[in-house]
N, C-alpha and C positions, 0 to 999 in steps of 0.2 A: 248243920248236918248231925244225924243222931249217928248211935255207933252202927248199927249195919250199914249206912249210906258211908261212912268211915273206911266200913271193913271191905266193901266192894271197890271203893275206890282203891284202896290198896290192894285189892285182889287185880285190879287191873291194871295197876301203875306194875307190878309184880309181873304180868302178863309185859304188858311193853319193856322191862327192860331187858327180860329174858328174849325176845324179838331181837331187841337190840345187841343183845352179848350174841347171841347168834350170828346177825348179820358182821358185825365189826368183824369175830372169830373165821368166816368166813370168807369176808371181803380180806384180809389178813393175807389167807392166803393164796387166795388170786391175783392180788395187786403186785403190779409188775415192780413198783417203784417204792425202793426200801425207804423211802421217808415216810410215803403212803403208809406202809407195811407196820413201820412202827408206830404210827400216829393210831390207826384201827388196833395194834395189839395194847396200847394206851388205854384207848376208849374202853375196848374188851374187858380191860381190866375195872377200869369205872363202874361199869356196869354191876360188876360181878360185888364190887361195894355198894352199890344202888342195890343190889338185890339181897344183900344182907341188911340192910339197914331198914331195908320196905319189912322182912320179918322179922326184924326185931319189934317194931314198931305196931306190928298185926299182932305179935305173942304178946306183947304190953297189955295192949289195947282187951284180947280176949282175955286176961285175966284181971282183967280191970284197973290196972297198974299205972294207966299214963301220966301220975306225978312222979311214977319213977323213971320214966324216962329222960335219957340223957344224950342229950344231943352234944359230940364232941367238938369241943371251941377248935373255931376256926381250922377244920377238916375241910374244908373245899380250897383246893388249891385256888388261888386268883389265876384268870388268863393270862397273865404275864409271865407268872412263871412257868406255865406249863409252854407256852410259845417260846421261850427264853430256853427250855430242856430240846423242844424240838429243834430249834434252828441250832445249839448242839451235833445235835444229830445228823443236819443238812452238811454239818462242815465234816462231821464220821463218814458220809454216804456219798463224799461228791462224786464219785464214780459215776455211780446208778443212777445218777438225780437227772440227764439227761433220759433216760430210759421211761417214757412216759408213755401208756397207752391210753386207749381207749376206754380201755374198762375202769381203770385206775380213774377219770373225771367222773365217768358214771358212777362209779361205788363212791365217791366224794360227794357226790350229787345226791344221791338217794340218803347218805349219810345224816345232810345238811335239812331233810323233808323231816327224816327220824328227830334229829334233836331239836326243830323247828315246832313240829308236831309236841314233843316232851315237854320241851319247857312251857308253850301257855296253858295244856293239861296238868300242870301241875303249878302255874300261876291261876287256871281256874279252880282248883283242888282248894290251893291256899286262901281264895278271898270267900270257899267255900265254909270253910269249917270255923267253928268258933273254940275248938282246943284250944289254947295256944300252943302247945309240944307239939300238935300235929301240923300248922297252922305252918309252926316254923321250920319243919321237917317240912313238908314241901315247898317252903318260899327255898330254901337253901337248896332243891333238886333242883328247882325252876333255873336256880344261878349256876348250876354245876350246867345246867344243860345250856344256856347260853354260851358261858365259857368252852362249851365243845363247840356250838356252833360257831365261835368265832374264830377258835384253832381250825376247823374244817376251812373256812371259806377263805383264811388267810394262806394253808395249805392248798387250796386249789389255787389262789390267786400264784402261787410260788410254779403250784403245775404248768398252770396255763403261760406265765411268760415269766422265766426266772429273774431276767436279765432287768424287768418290768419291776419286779416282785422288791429287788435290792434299791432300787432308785427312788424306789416309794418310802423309802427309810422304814422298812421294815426286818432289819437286820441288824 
């Protein structure tokens, strides 16, 4: 990839994740179920570091800088600990945790297309470009976005049948 094929890429990965902080911020606050709730204002927040980090890497790149860029060691949380904060949370919220709608599997659903969608766009980004700073700026979005989708789908599996959810030794 030469640098405009680079910079458009990032103009659109920049594009999806503002989609994305939107949608989360949104689904946030329609979601009936305060696990949900916090799980979307989690992601929210991802984002909002995905979308700092895509311009820092666009301002590098136009002034021709990219050996100065610095990608911070070990910044992607692992799924585990971010699943290990949530279910925290399950034992903060058991009130609510019965309270499950409709919309709440749907915006988990749509959630799970978005970070599904993100991460092999940005596993093809990665085997595209021959930087290496750039290369491994998106192999590391690729893994951030998996690790959402796997807190999602573990999150829905919890929706869909708690009592299911616990027996699966997932807790």
């Amino acid at each position: 990839m030469d640098k405009d094929e680079i910079l458009k890429v990032l103009n659109e990965s920049l594009a999806m994740e503002e989609k994305g902080y939107k949608f989360y911020k949104e689904g946030a606050d329609k979601i009936r179920n305060s696990l949900g709730k916090r799980m979307l204002d989690r992601l929210a927040a991802d984002e909002l570091i995905h979308i700092k980090r895509i311009k820092e890497i666009y301002n590098h790149l136009m002034n021709e800088t990219t050996d100065e860029i610095e990608l911070p060691v070990d910044s992607l949380e692992h799924f585990d600990e971010i699943f290990n904060r949530m279910h925290q949370h399950i034992r903060e919220a058991v009130d609510d945790l019965t309270e499950v709608g409709v919309d709440d599997e749907e915006i988990i659903n749509i959630a799970l297309e978005l970070e599904s969608h993100a991460k092999f766009y940005y596993q093809d980004a990665a085997s595209k470009t021959t930087d290496p700073k750039i290369k491994e700026f998106y192999q590391r979005l690729a893994t951030e976005e998996t690790n959402h989708y796997e807190l999602l789908r573990k999150t829905n599996s919890y929706l869909e049948n708690p009592a299911l959810f616990f027996g699966m030794g997932y807790h």
